[in-house]
N, CA, C and O atoms as CSV, one atom per row, in Angstrom:
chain,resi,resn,atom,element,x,y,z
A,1,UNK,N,N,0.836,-1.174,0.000
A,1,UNK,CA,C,0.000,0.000,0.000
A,1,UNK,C,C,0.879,1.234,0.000
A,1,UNK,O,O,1.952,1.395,0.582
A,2,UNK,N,N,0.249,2.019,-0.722
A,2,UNK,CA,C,1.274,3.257,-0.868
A,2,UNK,C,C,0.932,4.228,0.542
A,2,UNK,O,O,-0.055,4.062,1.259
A,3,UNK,N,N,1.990,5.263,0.742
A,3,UNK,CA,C,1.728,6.055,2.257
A,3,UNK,C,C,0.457,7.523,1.929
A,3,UNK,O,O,0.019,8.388,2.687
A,4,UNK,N,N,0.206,7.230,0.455
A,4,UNK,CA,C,-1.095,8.245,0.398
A,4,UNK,C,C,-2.094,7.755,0.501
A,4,UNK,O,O,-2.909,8.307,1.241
A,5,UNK,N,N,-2.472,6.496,-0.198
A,5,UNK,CA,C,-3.472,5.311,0.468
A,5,UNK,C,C,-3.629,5.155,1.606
A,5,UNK,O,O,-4.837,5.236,1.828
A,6,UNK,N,N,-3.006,4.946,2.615
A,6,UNK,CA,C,-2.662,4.712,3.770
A,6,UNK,C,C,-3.481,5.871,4.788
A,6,UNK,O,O,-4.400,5.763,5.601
A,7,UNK,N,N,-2.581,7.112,4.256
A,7,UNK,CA,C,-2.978,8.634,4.907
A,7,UNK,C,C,-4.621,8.787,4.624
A,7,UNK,O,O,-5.451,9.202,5.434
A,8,UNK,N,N,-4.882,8.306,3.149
A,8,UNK,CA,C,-6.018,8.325,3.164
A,8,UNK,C,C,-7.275,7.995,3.854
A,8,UNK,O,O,-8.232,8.734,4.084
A,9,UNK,N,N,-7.086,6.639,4.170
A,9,UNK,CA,C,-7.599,5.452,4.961
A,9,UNK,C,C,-7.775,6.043,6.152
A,9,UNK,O,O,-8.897,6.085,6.657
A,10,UNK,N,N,-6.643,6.600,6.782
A,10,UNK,CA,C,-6.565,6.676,8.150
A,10,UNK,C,C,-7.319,7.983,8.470
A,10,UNK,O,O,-8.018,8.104,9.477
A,11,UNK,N,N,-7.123,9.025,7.488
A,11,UNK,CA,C,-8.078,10.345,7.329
A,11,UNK,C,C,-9.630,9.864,7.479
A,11,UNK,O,O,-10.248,10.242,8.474
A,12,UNK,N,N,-10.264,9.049,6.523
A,12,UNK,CA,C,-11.584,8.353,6.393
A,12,UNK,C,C,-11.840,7.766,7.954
A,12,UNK,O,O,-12.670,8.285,8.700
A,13,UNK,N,N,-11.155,6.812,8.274
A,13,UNK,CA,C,-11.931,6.453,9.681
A,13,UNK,C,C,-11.481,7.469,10.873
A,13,UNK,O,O,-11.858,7.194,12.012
A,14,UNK,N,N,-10.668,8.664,10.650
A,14,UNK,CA,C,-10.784,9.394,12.125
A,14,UNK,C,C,-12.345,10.330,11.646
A,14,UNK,O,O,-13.217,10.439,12.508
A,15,UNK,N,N,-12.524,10.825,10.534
A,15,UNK,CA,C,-13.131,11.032,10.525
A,15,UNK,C,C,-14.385,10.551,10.376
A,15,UNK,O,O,-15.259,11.418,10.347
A,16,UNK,N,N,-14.836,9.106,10.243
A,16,UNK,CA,C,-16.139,8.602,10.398
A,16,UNK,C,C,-16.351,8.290,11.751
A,16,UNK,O,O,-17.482,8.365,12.230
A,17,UNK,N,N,-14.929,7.791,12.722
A,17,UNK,CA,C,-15.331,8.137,13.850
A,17,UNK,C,C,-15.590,9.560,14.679
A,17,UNK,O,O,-16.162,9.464,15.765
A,18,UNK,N,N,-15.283,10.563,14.316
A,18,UNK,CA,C,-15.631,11.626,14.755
A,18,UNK,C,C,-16.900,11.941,14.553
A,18,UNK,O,O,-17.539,12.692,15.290
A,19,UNK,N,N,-17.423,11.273,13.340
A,19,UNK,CA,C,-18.266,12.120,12.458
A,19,UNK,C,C,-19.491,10.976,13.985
A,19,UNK,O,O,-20.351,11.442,14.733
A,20,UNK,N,N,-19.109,9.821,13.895
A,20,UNK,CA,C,-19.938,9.320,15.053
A,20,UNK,C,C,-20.293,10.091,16.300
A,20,UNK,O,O,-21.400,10.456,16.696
A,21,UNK,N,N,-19.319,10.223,16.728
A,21,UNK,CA,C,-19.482,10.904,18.032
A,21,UNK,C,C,-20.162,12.084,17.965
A,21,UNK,O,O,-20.483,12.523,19.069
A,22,UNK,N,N,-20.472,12.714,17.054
A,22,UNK,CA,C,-20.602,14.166,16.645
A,22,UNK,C,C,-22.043,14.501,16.866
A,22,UNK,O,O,-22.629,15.508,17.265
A,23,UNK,N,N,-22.497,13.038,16.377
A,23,UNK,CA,C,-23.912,13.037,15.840
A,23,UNK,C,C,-24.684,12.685,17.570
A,23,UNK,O,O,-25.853,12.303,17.624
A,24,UNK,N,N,-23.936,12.859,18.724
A,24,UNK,CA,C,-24.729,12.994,20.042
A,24,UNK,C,C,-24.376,14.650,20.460
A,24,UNK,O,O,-23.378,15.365,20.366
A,25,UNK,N,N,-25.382,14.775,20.828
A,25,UNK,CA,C,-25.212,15.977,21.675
A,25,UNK,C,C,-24.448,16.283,22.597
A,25,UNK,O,O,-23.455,15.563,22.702
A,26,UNK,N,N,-24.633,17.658,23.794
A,26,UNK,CA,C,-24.137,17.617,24.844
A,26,UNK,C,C,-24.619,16.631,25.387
A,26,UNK,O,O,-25.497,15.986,24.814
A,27,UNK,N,N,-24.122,16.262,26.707
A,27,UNK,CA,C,-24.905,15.691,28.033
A,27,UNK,C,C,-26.320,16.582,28.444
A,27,UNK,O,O,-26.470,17.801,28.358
A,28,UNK,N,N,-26.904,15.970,28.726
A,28,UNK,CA,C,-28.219,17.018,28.933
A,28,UNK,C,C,-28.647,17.034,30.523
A,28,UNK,O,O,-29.691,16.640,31.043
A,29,UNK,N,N,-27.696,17.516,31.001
A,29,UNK,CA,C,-27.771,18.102,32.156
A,29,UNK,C,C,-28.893,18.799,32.741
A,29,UNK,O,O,-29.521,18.554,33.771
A,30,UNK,N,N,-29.023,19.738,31.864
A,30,UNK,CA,C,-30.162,20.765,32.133
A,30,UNK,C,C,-31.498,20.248,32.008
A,30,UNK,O,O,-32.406,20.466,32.810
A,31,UNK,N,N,-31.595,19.363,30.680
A,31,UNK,CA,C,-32.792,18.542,30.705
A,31,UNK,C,C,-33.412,17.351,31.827
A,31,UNK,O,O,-34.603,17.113,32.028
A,32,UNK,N,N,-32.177,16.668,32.506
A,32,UNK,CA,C,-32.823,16.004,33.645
A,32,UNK,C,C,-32.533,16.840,34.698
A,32,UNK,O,O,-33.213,16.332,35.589
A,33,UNK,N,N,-32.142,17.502,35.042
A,33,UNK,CA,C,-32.413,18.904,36.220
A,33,UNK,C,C,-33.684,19.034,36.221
A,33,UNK,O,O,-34.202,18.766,37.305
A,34,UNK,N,N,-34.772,19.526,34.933
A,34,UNK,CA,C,-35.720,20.597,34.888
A,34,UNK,C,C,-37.106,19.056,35.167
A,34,UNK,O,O,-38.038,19.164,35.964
A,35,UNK,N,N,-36.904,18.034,34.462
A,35,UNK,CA,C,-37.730,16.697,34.642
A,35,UNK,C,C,-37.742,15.972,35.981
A,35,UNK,O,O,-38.647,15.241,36.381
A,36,UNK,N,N,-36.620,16.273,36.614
A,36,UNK,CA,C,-36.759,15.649,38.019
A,36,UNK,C,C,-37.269,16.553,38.691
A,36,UNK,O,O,-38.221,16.075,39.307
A,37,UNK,N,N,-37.115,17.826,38.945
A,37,UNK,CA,C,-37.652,19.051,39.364
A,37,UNK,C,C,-39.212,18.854,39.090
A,37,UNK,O,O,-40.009,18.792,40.027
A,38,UNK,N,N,-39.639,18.750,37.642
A,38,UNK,CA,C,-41.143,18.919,37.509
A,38,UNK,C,C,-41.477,17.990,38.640
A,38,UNK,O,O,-41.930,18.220,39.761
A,39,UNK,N,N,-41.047,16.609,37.893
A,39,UNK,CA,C,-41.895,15.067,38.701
A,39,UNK,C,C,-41.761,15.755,40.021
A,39,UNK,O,O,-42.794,15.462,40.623
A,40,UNK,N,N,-41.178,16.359,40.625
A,40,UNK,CA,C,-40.987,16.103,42.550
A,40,UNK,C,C,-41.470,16.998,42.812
A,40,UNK,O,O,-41.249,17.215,44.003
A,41,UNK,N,N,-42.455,18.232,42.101
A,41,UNK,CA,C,-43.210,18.745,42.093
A,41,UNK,C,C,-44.643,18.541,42.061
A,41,UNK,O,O,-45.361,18.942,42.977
A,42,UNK,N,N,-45.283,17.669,40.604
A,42,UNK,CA,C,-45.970,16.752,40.516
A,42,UNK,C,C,-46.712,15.896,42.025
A,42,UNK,O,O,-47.796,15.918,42.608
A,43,UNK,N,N,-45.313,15.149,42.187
A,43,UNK,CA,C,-45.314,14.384,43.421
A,43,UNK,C,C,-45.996,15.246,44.604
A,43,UNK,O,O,-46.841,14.698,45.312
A,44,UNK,N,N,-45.742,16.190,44.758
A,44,UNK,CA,C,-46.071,17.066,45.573
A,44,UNK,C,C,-47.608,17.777,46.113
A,44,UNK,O,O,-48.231,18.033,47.143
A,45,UNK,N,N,-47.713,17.896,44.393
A,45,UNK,CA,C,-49.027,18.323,44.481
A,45,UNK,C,C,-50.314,17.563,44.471
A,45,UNK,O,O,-51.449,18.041,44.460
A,46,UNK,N,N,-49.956,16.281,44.475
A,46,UNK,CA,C,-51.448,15.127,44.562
A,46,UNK,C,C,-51.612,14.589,43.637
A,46,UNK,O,O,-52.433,13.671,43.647
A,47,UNK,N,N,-50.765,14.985,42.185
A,47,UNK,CA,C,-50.801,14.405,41.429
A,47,UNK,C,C,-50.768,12.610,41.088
A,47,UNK,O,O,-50.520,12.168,39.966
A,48,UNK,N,N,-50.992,11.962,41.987
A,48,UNK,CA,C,-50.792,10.527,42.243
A,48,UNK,C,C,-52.784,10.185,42.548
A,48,UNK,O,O,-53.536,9.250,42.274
A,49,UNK,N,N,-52.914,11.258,43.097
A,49,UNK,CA,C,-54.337,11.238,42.988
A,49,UNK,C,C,-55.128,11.515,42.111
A,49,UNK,O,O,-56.241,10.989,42.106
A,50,UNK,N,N,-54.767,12.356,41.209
A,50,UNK,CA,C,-55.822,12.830,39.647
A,50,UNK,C,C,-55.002,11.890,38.177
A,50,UNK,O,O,-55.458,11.547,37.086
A,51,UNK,N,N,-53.872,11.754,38.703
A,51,UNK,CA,C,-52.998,11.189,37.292
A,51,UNK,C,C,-51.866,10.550,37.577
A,51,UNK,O,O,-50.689,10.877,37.426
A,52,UNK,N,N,-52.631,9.117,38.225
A,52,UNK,CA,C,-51.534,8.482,38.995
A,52,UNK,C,C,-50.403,8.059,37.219
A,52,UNK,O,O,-49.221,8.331,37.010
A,53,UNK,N,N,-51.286,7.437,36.409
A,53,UNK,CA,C,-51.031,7.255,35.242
A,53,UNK,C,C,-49.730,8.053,34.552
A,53,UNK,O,O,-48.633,7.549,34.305
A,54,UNK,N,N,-50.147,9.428,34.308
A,54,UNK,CA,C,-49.328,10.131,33.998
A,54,UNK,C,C,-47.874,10.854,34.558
A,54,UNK,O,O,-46.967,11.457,33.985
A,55,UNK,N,N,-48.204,10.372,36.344
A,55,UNK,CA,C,-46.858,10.549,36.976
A,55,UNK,C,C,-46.314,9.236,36.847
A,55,UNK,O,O,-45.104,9.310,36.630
A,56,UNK,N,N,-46.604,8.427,36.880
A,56,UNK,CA,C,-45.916,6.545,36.255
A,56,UNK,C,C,-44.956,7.072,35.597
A,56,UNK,O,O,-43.790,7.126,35.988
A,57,UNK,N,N,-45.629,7.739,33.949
A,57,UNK,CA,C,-45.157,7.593,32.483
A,57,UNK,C,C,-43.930,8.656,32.903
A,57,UNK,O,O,-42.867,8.321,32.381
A,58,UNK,N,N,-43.855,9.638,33.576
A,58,UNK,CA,C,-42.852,10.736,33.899
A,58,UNK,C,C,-41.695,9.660,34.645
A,58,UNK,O,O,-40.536,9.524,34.255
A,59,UNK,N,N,-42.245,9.032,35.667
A,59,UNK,CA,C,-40.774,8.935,36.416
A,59,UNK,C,C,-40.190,7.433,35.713
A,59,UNK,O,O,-39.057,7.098,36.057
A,60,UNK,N,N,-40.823,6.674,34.893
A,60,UNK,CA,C,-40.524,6.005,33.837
A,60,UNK,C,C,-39.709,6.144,33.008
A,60,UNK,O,O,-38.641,5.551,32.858
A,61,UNK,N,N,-40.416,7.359,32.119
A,61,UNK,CA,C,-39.323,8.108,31.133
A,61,UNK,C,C,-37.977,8.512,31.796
A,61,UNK,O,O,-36.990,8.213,31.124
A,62,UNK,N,N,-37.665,9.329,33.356
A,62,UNK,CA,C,-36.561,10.086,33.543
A,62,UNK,C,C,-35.866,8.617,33.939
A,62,UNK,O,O,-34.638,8.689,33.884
A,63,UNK,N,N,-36.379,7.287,34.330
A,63,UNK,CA,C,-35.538,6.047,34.200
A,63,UNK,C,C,-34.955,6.074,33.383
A,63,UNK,O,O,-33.780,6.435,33.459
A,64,UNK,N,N,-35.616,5.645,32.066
A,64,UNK,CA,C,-34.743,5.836,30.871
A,64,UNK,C,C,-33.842,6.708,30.550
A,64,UNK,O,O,-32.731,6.420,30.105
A,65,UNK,N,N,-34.366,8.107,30.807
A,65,UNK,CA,C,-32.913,9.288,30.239
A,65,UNK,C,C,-32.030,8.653,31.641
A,65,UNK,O,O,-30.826,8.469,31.465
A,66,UNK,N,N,-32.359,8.469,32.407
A,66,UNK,CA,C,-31.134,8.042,33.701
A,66,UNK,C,C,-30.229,6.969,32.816
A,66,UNK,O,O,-29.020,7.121,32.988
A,67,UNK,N,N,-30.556,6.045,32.015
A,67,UNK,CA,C,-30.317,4.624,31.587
A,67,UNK,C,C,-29.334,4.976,30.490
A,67,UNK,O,O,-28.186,4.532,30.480
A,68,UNK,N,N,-29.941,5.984,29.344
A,68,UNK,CA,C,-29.271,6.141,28.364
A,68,UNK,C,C,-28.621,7.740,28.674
A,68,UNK,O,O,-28.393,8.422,27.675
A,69,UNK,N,N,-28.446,8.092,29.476
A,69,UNK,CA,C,-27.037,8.913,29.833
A,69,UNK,C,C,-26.262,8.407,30.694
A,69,UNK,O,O,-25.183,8.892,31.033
A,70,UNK,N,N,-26.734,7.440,31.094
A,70,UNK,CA,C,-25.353,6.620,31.636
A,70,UNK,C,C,-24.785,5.859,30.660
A,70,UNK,O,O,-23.898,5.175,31.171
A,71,UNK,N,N,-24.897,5.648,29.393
A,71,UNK,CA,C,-24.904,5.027,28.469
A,71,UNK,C,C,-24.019,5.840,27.623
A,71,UNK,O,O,-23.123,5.235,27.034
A,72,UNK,N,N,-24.152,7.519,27.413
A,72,UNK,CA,C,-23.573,8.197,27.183
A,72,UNK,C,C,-24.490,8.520,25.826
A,72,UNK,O,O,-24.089,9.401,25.065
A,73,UNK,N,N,-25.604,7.869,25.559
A,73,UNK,CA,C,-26.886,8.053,24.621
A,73,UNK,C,C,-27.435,9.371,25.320
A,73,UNK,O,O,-28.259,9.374,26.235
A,74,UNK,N,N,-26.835,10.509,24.733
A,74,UNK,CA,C,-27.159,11.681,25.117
A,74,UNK,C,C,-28.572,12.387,24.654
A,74,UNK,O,O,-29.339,12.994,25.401
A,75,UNK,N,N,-28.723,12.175,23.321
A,75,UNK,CA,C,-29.751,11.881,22.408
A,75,UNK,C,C,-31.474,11.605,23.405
A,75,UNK,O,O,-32.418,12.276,23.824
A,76,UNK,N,N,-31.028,10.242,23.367
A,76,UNK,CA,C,-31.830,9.908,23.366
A,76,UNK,C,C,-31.980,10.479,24.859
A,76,UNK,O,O,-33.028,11.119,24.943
A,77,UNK,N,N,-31.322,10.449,25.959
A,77,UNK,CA,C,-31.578,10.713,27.408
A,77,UNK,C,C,-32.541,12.112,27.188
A,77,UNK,O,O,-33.607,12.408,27.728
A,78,UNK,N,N,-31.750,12.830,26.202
A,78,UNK,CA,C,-32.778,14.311,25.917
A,78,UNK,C,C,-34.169,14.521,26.042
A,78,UNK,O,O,-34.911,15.270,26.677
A,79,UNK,N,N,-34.301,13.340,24.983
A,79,UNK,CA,C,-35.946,13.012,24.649
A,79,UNK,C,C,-36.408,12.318,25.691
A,79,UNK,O,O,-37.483,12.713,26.143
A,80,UNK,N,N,-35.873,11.337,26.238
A,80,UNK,CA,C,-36.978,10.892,27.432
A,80,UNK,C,C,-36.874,11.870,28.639
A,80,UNK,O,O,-37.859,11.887,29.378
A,81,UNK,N,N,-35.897,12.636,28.933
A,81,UNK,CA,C,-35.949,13.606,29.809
A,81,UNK,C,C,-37.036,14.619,29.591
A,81,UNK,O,O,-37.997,14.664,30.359
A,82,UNK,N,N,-36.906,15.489,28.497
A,82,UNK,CA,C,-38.145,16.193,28.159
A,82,UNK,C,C,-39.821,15.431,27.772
A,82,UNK,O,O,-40.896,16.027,27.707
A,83,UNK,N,N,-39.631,14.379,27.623
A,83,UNK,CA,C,-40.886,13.741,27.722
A,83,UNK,C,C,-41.245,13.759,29.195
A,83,UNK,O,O,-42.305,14.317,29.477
A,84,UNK,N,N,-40.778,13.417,29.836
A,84,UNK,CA,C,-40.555,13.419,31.072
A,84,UNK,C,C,-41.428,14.461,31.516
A,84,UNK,O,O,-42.522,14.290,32.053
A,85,UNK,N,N,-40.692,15.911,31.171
A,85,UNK,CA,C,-40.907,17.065,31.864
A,85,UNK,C,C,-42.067,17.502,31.852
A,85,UNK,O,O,-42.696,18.058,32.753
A,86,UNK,N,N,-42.599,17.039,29.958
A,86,UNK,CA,C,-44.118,17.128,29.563
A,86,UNK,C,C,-45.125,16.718,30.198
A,86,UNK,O,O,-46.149,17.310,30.538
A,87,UNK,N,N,-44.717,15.447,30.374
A,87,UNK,CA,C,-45.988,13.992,31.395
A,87,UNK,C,C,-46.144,15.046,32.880
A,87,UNK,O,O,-47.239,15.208,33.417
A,88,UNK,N,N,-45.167,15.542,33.277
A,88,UNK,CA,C,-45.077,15.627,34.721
A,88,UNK,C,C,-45.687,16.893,34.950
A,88,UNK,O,O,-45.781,17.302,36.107
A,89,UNK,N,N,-46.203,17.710,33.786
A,89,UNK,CA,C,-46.530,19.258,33.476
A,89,UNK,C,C,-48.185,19.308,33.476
A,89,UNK,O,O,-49.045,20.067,33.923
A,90,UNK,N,N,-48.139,17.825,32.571
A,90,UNK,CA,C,-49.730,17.060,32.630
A,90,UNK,C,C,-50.344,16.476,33.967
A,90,UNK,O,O,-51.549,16.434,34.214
A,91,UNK,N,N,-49.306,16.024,34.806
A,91,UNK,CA,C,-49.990,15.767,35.951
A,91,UNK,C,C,-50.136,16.894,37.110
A,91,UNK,O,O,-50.880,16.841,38.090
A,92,UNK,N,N,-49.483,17.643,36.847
A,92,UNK,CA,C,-49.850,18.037,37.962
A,92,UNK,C,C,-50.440,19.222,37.461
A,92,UNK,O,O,-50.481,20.150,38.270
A,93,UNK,N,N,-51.075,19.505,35.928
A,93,UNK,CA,C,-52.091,20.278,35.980
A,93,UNK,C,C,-53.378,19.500,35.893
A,93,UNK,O,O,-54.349,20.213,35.640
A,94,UNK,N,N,-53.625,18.224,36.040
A,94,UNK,CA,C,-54.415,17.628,36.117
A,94,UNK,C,C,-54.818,17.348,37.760
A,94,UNK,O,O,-55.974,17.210,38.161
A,95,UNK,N,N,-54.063,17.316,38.285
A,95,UNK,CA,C,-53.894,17.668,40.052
A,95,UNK,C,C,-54.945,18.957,40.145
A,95,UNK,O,O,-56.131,18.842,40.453
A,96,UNK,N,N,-54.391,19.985,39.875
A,96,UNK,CA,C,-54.808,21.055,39.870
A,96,UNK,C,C,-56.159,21.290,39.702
A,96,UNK,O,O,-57.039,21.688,40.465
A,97,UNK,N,N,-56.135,20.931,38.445
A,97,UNK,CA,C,-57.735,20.932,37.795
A,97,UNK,C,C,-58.535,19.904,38.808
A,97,UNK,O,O,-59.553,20.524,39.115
A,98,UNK,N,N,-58.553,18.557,39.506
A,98,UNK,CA,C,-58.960,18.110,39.888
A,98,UNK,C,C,-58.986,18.081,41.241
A,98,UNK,O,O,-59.659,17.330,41.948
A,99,UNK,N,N,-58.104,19.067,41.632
A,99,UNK,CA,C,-58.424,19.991,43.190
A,99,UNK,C,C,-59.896,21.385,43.273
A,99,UNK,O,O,-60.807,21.911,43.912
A,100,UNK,N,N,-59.070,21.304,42.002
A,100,UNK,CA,C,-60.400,22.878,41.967
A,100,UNK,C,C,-61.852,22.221,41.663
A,100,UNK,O,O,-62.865,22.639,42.224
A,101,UNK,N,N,-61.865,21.185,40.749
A,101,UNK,CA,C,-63.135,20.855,40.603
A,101,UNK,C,C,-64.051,19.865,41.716
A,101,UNK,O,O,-65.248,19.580,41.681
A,102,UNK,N,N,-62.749,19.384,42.924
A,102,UNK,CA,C,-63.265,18.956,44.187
A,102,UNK,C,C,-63.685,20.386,45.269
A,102,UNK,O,O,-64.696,20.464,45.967
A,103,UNK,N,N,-62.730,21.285,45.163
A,103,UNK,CA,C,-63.308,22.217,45.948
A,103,UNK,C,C,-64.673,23.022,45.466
A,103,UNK,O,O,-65.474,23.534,46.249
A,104,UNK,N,N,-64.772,23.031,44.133
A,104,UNK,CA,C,-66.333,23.770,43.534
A,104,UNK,C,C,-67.225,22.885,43.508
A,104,UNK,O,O,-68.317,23.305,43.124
A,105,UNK,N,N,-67.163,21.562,43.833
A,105,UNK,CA,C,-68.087,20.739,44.228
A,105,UNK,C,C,-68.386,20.783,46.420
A,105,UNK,O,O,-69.297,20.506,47.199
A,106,UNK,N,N,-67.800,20.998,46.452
A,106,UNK,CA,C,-68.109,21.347,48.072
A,106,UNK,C,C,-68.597,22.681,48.023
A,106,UNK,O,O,-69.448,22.974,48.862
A,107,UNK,N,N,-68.187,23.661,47.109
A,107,UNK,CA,C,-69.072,24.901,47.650
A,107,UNK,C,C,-70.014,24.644,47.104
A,107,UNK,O,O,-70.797,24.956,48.001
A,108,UNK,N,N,-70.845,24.193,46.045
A,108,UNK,CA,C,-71.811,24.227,45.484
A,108,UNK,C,C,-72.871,22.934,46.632
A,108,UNK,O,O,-74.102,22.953,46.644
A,109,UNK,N,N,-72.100,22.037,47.395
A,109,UNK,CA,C,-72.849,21.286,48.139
A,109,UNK,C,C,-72.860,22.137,49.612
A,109,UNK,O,O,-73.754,21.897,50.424
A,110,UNK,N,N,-71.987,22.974,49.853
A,110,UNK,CA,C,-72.282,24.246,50.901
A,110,UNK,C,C,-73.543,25.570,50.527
A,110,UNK,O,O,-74.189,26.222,51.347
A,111,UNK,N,N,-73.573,25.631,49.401
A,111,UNK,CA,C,-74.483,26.686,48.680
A,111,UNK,C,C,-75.705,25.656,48.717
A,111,UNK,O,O,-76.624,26.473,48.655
A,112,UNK,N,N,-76.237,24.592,48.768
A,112,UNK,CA,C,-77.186,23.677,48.452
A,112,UNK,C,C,-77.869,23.868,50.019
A,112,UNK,O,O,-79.008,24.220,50.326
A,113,UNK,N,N,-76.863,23.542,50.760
A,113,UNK,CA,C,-77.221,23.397,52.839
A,113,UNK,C,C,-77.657,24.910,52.653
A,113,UNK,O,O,-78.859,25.144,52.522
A,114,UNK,N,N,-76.926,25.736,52.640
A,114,UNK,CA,C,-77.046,26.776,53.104
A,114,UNK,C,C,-78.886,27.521,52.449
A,114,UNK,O,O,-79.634,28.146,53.200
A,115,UNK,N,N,-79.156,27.268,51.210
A,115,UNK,CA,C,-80.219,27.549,50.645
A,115,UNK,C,C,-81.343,26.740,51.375
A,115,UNK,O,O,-82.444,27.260,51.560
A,116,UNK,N,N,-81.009,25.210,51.873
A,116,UNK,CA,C,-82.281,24.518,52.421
A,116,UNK,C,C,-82.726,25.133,53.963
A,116,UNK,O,O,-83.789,25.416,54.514
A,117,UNK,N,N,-81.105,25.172,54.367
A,117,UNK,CA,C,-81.578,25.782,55.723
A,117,UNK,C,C,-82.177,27.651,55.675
A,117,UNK,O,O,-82.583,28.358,56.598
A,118,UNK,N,N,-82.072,27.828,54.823
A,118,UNK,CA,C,-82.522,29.370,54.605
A,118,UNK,C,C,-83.925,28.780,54.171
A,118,UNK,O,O,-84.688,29.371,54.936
A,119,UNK,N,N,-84.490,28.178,53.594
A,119,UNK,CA,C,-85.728,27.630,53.464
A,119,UNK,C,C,-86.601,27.323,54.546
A,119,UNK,O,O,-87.605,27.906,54.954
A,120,UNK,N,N,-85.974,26.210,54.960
A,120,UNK,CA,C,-86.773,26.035,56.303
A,120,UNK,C,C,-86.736,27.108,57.605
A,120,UNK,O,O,-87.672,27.163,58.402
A,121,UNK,N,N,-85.881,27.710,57.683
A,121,UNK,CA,C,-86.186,29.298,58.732
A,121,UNK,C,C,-87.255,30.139,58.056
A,121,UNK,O,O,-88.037,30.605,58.885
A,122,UNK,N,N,-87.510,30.456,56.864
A,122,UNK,CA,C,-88.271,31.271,56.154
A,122,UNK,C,C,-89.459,30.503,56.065
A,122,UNK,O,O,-90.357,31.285,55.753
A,123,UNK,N,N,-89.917,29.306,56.193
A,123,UNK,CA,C,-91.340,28.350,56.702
A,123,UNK,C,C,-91.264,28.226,57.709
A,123,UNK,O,O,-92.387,27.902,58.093
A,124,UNK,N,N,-90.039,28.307,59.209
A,124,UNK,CA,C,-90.695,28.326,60.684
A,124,UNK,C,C,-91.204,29.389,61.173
A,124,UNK,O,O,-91.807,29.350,62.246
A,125,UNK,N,N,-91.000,30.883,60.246
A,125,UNK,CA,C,-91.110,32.127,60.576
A,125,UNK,C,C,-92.319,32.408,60.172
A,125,UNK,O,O,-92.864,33.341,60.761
A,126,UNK,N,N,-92.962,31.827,59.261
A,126,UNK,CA,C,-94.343,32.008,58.534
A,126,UNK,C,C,-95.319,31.654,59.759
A,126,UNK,O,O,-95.258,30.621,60.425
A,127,UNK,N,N,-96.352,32.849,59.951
A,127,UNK,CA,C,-97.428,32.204,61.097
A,127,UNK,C,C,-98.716,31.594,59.624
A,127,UNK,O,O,-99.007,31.704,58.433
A,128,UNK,N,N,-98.991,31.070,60.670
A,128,UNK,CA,C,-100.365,30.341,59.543
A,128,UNK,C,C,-101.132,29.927,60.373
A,128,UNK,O,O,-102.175,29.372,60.027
């Protein structure tokens, strides 16, 4: 083999291995920061009670980005991290929503008492 063949060769695979490595991102640091943060937020807010489901699929997913950034699958850790962050954004506005729509069901069953007993004072007060 001649030493330009050679140079050649050796040019081609540093650069197909580079060109490998290239094609992952940073580490996504910031992305499982902001997904563990949501979920333990989530967690927080009752979300286990309105969307037990959807906090599952969150701390599931940040398994995986845990799995494939230890892996050094930066990529992919990205995407299940921000999936992550999404699911966990869903539960605990589903928390939310399903706090408020338990508390407007108690006032409206407080507004119900309160109207009967205003009823019946307004018929013990009646002479007849």
């Amino acid at each position: 083999m001649s030493p330009r063949l050679i140079g050649f060769i050796s040019a081609a695979v540093l650069c197909g291995s580079a060109g490998g490595c290239a094609t992952q991102g940073p580490q996504p640091t910031e992305e499982m920061t902001r997904a563990r943060t949501l979920i333990e937020q989530a967690d927080r807010s009752g979300a286990q009670r309105y969307a037990a489901a959807d906090l599952q699929k969150a701390h599931d997913e940040l398994s995986n980005a845990d799995r494939a950034n230890a892996d050094k699958k930066y990529d992919d850790a990205r995407r299940y991290a921000e999936s992550a962050a999404a699911d966990a954004d869903v539960a605990t506005a589903r928390a939310a929503a399903g706090d408020a729509q338990h508390a407007a069901h108690e006032v409206a069953q407080s507004n119900e008492t309160l109207r009967q007993e205003s009823a019946r004072g307004s018929n013990n007060g009646d002479p007849k």
